[in-house]
N, C-alpha and C positions, 0 to 999 in steps of 0.2 A: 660784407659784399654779397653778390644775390647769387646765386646758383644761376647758370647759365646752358642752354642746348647746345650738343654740338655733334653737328650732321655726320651719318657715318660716309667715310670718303670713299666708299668702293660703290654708291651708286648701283644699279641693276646688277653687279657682279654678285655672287655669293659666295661669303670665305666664311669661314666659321667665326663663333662671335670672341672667342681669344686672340683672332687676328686682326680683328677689324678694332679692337680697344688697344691691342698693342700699335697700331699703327698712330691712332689718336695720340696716344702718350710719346711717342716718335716726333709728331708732328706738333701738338701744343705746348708740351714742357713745362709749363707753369698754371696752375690753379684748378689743377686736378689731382685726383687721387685715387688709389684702386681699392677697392674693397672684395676681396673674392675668400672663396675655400681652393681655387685650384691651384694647387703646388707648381704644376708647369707654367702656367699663365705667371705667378709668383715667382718662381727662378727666372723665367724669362725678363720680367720685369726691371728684377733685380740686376740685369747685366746693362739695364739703357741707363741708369743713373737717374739723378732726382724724380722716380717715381715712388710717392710714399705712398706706403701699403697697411692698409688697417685686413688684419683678419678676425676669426671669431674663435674664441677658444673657451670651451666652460661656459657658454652664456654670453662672456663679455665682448667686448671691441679693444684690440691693441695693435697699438700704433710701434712697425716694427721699427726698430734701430734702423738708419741708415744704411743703406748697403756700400759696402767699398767705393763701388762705381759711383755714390749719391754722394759718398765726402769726397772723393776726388775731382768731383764736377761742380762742388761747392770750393774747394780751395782754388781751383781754379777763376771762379766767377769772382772772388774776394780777391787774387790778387791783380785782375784785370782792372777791378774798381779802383785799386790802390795806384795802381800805375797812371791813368786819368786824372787822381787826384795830386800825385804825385810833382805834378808840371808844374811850373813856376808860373803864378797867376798873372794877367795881362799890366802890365803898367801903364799906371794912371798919368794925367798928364801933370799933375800935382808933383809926382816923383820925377819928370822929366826935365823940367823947369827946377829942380832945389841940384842937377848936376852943371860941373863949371865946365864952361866953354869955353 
């Protein structure tokens, strides 16, 4: 998929820039990801759920464990799916017509 911009939402206001990415990841949810060194920006993060966090340690890039909040908003999303799928699919008119009347 292609990397994509995305407007910072305070407009003429000025917040600092750990506010203005926390509000994005508040706001978009899906197909982003943070990359920083700031620990507070990072705990905070870690409290909205599915924001995955790459930091840098030694040189490298690692992608941290899920945070509590990130599997619980994931078990959650999974068993939403399951429930939708769960219903008993529409009957056909095939199966309508083979019941006796």
């Amino acid at each position: 998929s292609r990397a994509r911009r995305v407007d910072c939402p305070h407009a003429n206001k000025r917040v600092p820039a750990s506010e203005c990415v926390l509000e994005l990841f508040k706001a978009e949810k899906h197909g982003m990801l943070l990359g920083t060194v700031d620990k507070e920006l990072i705990s905070t993060a870690r409290a909205i759920g599915g924001v995955p966090i790459v930091t840098i340690s030694s040189g490298s890039l690692i992608l941290e464990t899920p945070s509590r909040q990130s599997r619980s908003l994931a078990l959650e999303i999974e068993r939403n799916k399951r429930k939708k799928s769960s219903s008993p699919p529409p009957k056909s008119a095939a199966e309508d017509s083979l019941k006796p009347r």
